[in-house]
Backbone of each chain as nested JSON, in Angstrom:
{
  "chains": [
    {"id": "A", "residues": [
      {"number": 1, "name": "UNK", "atoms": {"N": [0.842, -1.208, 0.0], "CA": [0.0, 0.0, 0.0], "C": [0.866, 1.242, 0.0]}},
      {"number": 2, "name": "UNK", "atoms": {"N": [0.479, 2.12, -0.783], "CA": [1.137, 3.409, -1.351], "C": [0.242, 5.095, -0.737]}},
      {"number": 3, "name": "UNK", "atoms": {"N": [1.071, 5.61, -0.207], "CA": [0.017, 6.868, -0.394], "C": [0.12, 7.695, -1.717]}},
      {"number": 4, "name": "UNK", "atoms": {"N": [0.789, 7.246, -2.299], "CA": [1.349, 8.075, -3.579], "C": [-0.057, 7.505, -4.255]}},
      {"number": 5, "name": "UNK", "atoms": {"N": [-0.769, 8.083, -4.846], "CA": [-1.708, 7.827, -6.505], "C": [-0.981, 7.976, -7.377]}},
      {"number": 6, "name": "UNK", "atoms": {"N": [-1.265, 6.741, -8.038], "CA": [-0.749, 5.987, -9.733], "C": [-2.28, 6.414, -10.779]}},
      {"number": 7, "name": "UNK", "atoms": {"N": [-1.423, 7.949, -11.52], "CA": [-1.981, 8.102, -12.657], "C": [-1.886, 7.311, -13.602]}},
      {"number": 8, "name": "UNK", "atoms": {"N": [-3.23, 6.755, -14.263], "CA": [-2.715, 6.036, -15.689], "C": [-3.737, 7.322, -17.209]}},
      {"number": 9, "name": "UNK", "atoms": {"N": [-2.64, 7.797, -18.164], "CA": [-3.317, 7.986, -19.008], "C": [-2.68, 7.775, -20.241]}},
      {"number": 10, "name": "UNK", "atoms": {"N": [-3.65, 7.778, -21.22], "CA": [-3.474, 7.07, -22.548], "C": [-3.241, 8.068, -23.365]}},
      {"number": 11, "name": "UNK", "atoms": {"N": [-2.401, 8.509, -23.883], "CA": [-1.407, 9.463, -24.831], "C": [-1.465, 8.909, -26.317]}},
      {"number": 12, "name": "UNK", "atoms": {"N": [-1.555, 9.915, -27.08], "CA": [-0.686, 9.679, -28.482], "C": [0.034, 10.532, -29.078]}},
      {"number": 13, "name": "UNK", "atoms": {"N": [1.048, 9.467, -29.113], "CA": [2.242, 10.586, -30.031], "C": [3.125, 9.993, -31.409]}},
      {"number": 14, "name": "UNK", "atoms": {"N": [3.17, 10.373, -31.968], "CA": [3.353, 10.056, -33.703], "C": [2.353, 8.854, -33.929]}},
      {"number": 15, "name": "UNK", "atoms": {"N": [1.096, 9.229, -33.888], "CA": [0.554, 8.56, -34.256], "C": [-0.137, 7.142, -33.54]}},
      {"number": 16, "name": "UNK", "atoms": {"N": [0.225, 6.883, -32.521], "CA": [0.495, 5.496, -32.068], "C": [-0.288, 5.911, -30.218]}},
      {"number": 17, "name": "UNK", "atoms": {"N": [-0.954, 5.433, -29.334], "CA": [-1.413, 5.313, -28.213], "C": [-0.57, 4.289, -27.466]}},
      {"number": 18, "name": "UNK", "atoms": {"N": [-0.354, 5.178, -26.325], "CA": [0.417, 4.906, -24.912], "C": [-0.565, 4.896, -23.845]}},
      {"number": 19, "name": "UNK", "atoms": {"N": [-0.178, 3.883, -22.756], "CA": [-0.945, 4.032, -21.483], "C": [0.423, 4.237, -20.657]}},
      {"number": 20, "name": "UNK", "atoms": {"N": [0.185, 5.826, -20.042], "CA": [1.542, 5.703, -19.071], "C": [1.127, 6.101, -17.924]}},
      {"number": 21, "name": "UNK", "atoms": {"N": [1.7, 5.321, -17.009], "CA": [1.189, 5.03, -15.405], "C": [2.461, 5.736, -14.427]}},
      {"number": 22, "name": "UNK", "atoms": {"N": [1.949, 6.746, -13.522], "CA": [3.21, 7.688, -13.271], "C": [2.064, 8.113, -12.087]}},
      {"number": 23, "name": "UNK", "atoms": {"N": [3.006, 8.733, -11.231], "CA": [2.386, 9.739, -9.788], "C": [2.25, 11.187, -10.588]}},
      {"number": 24, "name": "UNK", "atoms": {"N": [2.789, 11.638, -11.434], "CA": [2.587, 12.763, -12.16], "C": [0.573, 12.643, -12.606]}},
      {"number": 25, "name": "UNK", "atoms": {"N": [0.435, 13.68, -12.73], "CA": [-1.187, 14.057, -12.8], "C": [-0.927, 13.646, -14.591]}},
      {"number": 26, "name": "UNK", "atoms": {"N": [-2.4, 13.614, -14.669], "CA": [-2.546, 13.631, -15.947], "C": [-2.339, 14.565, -17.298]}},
      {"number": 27, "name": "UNK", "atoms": {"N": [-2.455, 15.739, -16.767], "CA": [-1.952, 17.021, -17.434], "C": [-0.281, 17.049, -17.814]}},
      {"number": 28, "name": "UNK", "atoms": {"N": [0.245, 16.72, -16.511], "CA": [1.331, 16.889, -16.759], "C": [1.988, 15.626, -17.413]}},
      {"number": 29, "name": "UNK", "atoms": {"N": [1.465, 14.242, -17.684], "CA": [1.663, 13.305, -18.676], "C": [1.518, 13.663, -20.057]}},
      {"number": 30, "name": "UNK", "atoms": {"N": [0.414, 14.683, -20.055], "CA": [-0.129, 14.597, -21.871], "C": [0.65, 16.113, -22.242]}},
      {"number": 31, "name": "UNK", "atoms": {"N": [1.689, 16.508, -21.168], "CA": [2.476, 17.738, -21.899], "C": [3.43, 17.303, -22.285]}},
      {"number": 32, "name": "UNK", "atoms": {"N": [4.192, 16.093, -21.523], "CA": [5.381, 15.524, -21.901], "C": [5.202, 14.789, -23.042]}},
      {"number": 33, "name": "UNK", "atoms": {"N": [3.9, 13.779, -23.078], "CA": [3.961, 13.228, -24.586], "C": [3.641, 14.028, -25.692]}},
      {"number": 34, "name": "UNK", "atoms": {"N": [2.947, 15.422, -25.374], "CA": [2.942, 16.587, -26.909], "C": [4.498, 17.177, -26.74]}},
      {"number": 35, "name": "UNK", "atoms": {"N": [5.172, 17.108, -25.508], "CA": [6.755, 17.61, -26.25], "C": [7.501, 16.349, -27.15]}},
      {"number": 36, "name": "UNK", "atoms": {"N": [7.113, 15.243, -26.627], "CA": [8.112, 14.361, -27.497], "C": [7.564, 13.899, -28.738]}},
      {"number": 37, "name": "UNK", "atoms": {"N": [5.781, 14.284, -28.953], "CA": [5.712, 14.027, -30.377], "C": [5.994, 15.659, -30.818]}},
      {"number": 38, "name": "UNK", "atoms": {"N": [6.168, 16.445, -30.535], "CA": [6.222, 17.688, -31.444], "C": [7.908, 17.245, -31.707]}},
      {"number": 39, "name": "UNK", "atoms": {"N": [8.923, 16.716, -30.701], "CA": [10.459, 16.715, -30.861], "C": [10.403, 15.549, -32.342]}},
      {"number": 40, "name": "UNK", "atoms": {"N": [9.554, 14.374, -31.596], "CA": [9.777, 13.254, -32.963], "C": [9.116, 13.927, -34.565]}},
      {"number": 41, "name": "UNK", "atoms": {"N": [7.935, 15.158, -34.278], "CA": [8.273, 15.765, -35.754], "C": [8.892, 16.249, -36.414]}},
      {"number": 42, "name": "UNK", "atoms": {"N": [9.201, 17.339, -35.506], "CA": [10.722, 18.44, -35.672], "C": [11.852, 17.237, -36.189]}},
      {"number": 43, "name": "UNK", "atoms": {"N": [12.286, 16.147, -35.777], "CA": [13.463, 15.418, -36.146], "C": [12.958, 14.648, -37.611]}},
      {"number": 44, "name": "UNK", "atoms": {"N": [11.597, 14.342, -37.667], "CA": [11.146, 13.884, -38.743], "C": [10.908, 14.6, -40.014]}},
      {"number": 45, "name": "UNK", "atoms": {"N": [10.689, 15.777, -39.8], "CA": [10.858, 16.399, -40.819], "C": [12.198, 16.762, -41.957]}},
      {"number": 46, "name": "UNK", "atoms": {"N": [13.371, 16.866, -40.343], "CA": [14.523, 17.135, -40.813], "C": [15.058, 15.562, -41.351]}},
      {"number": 47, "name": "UNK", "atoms": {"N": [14.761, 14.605, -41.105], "CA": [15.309, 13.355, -41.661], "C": [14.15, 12.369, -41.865]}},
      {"number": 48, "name": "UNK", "atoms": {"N": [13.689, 13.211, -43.205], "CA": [12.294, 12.02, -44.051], "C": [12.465, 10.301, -43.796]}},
      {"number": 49, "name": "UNK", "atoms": {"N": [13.826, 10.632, -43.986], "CA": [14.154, 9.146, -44.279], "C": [14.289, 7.839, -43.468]}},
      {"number": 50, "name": "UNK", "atoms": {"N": [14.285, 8.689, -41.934], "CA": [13.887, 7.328, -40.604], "C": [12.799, 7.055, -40.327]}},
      {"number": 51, "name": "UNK", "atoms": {"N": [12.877, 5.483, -39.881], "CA": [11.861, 4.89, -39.802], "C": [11.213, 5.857, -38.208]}},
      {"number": 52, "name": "UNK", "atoms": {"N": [10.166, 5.472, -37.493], "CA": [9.582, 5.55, -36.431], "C": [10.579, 5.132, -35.445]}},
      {"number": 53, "name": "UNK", "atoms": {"N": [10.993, 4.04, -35.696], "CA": [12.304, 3.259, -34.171], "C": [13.385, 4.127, -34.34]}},
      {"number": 54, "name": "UNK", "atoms": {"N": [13.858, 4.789, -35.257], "CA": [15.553, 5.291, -35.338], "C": [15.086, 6.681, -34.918]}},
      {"number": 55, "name": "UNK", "atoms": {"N": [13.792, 7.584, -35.348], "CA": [13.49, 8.575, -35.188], "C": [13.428, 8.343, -33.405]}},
      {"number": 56, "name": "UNK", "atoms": {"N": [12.396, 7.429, -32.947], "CA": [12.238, 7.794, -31.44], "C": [13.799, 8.092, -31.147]}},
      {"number": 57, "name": "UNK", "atoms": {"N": [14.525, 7.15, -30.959], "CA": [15.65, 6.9, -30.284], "C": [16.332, 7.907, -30.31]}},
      {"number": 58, "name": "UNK", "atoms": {"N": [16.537, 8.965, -31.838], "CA": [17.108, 10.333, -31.686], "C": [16.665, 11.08, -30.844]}},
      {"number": 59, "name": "UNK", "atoms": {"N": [15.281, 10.698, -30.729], "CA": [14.319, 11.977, -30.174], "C": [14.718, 12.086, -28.376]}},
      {"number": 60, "name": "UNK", "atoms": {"N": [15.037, 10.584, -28.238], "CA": [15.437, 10.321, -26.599], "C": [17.096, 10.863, -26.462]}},
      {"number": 61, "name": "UNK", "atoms": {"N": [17.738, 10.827, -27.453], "CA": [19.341, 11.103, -27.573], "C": [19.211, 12.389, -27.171]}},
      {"number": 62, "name": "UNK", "atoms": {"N": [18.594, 13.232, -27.569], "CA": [17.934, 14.383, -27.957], "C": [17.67, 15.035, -26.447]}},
      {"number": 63, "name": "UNK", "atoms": {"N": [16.662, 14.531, -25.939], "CA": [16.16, 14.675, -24.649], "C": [17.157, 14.395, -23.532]}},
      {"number": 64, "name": "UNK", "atoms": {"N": [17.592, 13.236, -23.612], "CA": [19.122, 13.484, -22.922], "C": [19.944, 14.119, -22.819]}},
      {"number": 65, "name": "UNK", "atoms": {"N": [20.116, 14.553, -24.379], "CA": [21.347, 15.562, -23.833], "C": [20.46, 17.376, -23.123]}},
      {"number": 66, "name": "UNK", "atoms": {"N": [19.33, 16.906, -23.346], "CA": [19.137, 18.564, -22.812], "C": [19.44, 18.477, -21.547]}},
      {"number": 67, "name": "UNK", "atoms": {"N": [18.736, 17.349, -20.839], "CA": [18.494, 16.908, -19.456], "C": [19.995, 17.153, -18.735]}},
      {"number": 68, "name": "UNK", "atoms": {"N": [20.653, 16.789, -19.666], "CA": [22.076, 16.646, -18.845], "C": [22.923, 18.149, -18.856]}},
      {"number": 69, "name": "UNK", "atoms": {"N": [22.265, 18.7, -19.977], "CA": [22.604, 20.454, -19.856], "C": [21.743, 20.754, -18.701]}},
      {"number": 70, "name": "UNK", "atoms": {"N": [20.918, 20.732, -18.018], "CA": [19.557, 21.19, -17.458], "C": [20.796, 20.995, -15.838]}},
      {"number": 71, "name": "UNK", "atoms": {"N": [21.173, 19.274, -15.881], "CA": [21.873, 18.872, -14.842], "C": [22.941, 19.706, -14.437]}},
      {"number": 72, "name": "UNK", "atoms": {"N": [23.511, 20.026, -15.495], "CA": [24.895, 20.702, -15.521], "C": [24.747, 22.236, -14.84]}},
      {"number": 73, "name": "UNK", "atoms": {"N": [23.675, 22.91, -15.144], "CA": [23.136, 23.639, -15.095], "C": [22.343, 24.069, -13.46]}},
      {"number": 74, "name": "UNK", "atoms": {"N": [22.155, 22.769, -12.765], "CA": [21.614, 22.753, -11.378], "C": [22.832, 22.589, -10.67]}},
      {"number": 75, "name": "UNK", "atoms": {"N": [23.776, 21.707, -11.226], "CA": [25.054, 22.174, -10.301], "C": [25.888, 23.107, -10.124]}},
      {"number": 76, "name": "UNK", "atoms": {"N": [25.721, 24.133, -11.109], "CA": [26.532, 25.067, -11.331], "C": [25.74, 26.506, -10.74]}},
      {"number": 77, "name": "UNK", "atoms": {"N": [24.358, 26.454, -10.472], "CA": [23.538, 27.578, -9.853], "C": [23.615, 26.422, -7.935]}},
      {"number": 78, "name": "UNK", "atoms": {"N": [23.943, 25.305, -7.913], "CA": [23.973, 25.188, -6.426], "C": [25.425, 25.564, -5.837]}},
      {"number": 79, "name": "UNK", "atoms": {"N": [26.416, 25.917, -6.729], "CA": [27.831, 25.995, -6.411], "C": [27.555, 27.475, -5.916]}},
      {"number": 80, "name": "UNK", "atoms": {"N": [26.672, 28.464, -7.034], "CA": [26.46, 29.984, -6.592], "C": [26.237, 30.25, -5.261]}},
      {"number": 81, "name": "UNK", "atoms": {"N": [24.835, 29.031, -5.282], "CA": [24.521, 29.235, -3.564], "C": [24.813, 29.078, -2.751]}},
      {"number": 82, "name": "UNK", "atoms": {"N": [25.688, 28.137, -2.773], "CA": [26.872, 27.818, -1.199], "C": [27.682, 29.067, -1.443]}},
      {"number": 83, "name": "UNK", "atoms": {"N": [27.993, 29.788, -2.628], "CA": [29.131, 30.598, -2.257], "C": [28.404, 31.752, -1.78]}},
      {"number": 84, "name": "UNK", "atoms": {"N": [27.077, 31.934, -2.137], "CA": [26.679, 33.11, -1.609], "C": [26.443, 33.028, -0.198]}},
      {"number": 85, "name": "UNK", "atoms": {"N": [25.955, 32.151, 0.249], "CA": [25.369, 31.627, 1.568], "C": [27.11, 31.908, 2.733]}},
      {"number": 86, "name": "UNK", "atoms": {"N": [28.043, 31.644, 2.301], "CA": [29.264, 31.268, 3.157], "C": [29.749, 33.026, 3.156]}}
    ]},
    {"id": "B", "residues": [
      {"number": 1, "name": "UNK", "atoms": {"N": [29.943, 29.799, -43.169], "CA": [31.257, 29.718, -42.664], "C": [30.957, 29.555, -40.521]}},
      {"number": 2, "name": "UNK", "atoms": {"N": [31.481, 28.626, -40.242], "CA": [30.594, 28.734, -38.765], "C": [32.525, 28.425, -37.866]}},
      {"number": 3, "name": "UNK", "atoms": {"N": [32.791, 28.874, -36.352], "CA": [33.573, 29.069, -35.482], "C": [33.356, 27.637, -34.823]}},
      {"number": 4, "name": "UNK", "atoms": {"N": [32.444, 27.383, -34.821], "CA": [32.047, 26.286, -34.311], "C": [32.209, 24.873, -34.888]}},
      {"number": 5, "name": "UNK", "atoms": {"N": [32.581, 23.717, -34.394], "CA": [33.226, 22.458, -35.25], "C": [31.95, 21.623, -34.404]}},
      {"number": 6, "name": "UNK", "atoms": {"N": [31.896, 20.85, -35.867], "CA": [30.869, 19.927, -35.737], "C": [31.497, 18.685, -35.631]}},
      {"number": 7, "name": "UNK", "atoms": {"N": [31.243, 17.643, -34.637], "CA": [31.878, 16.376, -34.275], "C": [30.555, 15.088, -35.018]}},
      {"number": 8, "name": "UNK", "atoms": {"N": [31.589, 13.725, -35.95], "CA": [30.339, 13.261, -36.154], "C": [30.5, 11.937, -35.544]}},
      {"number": 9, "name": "UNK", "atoms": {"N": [29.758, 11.384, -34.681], "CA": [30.202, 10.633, -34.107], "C": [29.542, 9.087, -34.277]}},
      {"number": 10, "name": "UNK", "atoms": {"N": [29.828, 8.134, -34.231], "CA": [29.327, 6.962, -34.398], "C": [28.367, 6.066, -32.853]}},
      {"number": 11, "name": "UNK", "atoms": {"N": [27.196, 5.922, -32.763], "CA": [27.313, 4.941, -31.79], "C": [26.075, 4.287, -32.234]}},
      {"number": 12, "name": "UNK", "atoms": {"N": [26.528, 3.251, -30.741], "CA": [25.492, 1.815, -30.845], "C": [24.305, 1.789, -29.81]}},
      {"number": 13, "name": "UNK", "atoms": {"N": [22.852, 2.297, -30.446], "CA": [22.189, 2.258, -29.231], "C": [21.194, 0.86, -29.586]}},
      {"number": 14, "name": "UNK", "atoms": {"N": [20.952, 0.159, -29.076], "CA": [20.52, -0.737, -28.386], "C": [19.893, -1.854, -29.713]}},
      {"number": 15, "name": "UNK", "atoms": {"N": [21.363, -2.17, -30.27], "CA": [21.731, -2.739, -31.682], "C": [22.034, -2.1, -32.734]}},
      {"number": 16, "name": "UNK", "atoms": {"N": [21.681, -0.99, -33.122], "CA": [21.168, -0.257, -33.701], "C": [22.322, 0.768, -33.972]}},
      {"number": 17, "name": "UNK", "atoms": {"N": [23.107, 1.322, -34.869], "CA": [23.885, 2.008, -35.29], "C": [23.573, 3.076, -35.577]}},
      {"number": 18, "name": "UNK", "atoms": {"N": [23.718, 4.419, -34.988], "CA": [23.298, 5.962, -35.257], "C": [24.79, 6.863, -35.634]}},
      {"number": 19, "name": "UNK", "atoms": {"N": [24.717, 7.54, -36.69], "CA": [25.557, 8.794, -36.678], "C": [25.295, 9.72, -35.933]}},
      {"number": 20, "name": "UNK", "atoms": {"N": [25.6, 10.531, -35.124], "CA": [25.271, 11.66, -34.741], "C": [26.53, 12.888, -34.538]}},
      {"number": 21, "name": "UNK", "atoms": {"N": [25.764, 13.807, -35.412], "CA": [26.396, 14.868, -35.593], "C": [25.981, 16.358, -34.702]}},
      {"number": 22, "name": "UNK", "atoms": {"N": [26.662, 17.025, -34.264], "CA": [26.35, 17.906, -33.151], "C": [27.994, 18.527, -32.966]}},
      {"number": 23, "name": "UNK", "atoms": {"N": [27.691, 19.474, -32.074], "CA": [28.837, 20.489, -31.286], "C": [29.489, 20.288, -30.245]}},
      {"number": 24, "name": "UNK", "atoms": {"N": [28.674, 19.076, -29.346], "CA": [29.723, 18.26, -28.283], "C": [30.572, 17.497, -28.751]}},
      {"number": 25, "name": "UNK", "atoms": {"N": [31.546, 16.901, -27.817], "CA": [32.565, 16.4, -28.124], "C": [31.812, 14.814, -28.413]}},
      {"number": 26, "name": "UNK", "atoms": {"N": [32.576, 13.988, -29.319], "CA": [32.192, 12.783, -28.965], "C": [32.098, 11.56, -28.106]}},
      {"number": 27, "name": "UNK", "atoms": {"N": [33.058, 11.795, -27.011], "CA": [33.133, 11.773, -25.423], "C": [32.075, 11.831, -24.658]}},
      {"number": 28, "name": "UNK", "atoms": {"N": [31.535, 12.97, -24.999], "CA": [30.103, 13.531, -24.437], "C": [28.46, 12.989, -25.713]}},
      {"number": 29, "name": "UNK", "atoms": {"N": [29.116, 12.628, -26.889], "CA": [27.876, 11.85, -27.317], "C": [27.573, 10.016, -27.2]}},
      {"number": 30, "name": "UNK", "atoms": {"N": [29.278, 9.932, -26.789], "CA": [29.052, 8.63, -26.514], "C": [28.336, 8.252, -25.112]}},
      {"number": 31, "name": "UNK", "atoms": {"N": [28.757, 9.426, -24.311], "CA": [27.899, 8.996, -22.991], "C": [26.193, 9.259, -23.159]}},
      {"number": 32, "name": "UNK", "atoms": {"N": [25.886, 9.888, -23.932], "CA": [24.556, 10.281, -24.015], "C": [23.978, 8.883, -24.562]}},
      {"number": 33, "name": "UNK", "atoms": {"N": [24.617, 8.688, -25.422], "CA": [24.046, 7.529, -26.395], "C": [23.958, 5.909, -25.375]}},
      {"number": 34, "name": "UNK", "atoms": {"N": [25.138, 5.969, -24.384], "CA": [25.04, 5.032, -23.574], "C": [24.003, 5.124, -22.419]}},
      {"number": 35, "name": "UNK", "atoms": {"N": [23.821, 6.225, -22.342], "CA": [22.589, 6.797, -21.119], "C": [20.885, 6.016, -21.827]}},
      {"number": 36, "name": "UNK", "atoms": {"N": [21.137, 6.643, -23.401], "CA": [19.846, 6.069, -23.877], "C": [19.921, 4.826, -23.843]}},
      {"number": 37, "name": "UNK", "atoms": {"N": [21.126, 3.628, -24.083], "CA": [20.831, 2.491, -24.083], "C": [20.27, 1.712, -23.03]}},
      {"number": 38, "name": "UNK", "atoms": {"N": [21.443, 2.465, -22.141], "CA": [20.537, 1.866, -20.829], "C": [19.454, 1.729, -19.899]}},
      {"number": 39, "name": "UNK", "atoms": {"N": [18.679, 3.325, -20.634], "CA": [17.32, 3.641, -20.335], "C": [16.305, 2.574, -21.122]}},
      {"number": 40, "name": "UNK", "atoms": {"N": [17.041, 2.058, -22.38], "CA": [15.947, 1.529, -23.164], "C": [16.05, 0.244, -22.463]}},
      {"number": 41, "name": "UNK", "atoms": {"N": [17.267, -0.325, -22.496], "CA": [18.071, -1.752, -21.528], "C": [16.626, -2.281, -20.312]}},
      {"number": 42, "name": "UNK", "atoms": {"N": [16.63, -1.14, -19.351], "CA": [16.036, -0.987, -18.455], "C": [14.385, -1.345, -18.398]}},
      {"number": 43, "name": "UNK", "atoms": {"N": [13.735, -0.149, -19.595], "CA": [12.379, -0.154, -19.662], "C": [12.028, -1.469, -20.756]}},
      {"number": 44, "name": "UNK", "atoms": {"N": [12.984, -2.193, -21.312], "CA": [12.789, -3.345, -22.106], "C": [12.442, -4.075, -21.276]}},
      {"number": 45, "name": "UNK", "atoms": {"N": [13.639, -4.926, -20.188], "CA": [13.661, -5.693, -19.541], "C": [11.963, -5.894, -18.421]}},
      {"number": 46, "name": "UNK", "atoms": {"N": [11.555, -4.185, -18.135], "CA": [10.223, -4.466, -17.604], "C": [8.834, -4.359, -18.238]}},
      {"number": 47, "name": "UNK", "atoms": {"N": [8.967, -4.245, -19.836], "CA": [8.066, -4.799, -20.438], "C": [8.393, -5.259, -21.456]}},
      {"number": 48, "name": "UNK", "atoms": {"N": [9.254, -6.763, -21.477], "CA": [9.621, -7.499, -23.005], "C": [8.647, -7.472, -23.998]}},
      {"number": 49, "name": "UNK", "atoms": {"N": [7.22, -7.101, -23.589], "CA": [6.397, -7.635, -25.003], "C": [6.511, -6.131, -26.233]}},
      {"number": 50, "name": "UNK", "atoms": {"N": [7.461, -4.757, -25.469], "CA": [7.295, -3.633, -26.336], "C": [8.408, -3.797, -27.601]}},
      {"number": 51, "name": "UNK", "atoms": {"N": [7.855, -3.216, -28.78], "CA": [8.615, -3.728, -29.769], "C": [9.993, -2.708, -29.644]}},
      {"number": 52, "name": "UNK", "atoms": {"N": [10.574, -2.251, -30.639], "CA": [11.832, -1.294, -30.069], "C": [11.466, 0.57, -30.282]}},
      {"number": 53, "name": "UNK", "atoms": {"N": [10.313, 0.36, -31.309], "CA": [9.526, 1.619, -31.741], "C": [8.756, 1.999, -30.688]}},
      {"number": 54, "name": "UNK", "atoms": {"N": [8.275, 1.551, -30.13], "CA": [7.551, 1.805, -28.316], "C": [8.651, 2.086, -27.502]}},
      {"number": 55, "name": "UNK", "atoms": {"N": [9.32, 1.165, -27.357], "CA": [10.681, 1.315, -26.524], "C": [11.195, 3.052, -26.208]}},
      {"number": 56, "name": "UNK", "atoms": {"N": [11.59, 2.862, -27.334], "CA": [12.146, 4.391, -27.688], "C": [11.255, 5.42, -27.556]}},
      {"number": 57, "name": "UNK", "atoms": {"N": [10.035, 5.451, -27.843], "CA": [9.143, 6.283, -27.482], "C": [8.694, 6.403, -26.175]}},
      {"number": 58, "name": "UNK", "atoms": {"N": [8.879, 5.232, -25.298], "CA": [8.676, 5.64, -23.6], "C": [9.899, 6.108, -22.892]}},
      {"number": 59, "name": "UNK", "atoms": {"N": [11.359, 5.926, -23.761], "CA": [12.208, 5.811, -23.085], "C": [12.64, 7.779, -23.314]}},
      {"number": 60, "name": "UNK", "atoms": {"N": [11.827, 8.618, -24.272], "CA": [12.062, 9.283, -25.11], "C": [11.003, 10.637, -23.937]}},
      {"number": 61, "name": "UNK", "atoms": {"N": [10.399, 9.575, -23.418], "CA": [8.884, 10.161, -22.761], "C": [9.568, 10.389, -21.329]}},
      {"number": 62, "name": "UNK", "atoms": {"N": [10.125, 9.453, -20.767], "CA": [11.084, 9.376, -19.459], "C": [12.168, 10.346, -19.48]}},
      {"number": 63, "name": "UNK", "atoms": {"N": [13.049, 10.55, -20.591], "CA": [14.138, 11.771, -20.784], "C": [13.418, 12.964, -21.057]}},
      {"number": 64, "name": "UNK", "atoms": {"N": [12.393, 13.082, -21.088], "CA": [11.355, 14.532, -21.615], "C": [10.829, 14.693, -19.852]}},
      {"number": 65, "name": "UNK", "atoms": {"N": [10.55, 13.834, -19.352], "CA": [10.345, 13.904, -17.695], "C": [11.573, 14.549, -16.906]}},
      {"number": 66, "name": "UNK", "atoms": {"N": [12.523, 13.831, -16.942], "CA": [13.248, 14.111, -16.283], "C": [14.215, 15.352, -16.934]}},
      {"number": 67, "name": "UNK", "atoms": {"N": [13.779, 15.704, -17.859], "CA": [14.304, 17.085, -17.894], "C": [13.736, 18.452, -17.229]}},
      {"number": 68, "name": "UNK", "atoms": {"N": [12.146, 17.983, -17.571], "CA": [11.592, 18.823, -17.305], "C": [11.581, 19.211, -15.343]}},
      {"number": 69, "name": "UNK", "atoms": {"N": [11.599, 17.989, -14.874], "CA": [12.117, 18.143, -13.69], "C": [13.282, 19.189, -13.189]}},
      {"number": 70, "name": "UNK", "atoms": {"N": [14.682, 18.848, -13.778], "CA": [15.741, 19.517, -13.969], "C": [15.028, 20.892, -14.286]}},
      {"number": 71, "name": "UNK", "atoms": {"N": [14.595, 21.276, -15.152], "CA": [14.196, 22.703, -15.795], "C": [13.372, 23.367, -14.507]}},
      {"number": 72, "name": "UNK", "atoms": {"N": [12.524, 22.958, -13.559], "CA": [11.531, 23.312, -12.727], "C": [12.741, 23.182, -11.359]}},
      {"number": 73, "name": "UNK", "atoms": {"N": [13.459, 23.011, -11.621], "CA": [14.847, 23.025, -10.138], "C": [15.767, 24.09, -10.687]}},
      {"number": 74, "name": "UNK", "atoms": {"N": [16.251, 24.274, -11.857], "CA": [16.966, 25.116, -12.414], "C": [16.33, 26.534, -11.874]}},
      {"number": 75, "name": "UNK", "atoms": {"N": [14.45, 26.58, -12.316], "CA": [14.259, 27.66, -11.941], "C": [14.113, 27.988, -10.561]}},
      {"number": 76, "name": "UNK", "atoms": {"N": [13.855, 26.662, -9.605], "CA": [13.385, 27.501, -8.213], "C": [15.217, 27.856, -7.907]}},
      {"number": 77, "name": "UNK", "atoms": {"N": [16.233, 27.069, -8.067], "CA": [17.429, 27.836, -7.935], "C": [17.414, 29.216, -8.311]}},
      {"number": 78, "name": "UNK", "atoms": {"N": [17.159, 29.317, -8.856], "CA": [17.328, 31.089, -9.647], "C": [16.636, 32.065, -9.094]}},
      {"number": 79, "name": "UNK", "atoms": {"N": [15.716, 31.228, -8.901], "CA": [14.795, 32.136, -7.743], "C": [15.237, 32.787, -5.938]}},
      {"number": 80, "name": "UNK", "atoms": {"N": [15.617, 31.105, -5.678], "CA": [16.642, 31.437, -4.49], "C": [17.785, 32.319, -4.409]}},
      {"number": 81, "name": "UNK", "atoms": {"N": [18.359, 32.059, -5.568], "CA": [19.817, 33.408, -6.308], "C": [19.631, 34.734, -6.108]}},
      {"number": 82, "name": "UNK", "atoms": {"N": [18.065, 34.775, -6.677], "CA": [17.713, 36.333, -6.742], "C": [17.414, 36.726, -5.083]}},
      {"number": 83, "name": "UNK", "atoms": {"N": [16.554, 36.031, -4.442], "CA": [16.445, 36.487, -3.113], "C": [17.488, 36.308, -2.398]}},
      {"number": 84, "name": "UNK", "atoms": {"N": [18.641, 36.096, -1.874], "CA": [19.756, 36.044, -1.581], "C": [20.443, 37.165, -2.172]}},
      {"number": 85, "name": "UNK", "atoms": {"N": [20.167, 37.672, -3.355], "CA": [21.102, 38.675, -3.728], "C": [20.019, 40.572, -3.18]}},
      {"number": 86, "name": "UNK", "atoms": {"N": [19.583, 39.947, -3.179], "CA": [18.438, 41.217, -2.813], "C": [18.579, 42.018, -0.878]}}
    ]}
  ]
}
């Protein structure tokens, strides 16, 4: 037994329906799957020529590396704050 | 004419052979590319029946999460920055 609630909602993105089950609300499920089908168009447009599987996988390469700028980015504003704080 | 050097780098995500071309080093795309494998590695192993086009699309949905996370910490940091500097 959980106190956490398990959202489940059913998404589509390029085309295709997902059921994704997350503590995140439902809103905030169906923003993340309109960013990654708007990313898998944006990449699809620029490369006609991948299938659906090679396109996702950029699209996650993609998302990674922002994430890890984003990361880079939280350590480098928590370094500010210890120095401001001391 | 661009200042900027484009690296093209080769990797293997999860069989699957990608070029990827970009402004990081390839050091830094090989780790990305290994980050996705192992995200896909991961969400395979707990639902074998997804084909690799699903795969990538939840695994694509999970790096779009957890950025956005990062992005919503980035800002309450900044926020803290500013009141501290005030």
């Amino acid at each position: 037994m959980s106190d956490t609630k398990k959202n489940k909602s059913t998404v589509d993105i390029y085309g295709q329906q997902y059921t994704i089950v997350g503590t995140e609300s439902t809103s905030h499920i169906r923003l993340i799957a309109s960013m990654v089908d708007d990313k898998m168009r944006e990449i699809g447009s620029a490369n006609p020529s991948l299938d659906t599987s090679k396109l996702a996988v950029l699209t996650a390469v993609n998302a990674v590396n922002d994430y890890i700028k984003m990361k880079d980015r939280v350590e480098s504003l928590e370094a500010e704050i210890k120095r401001l704080k001391d």
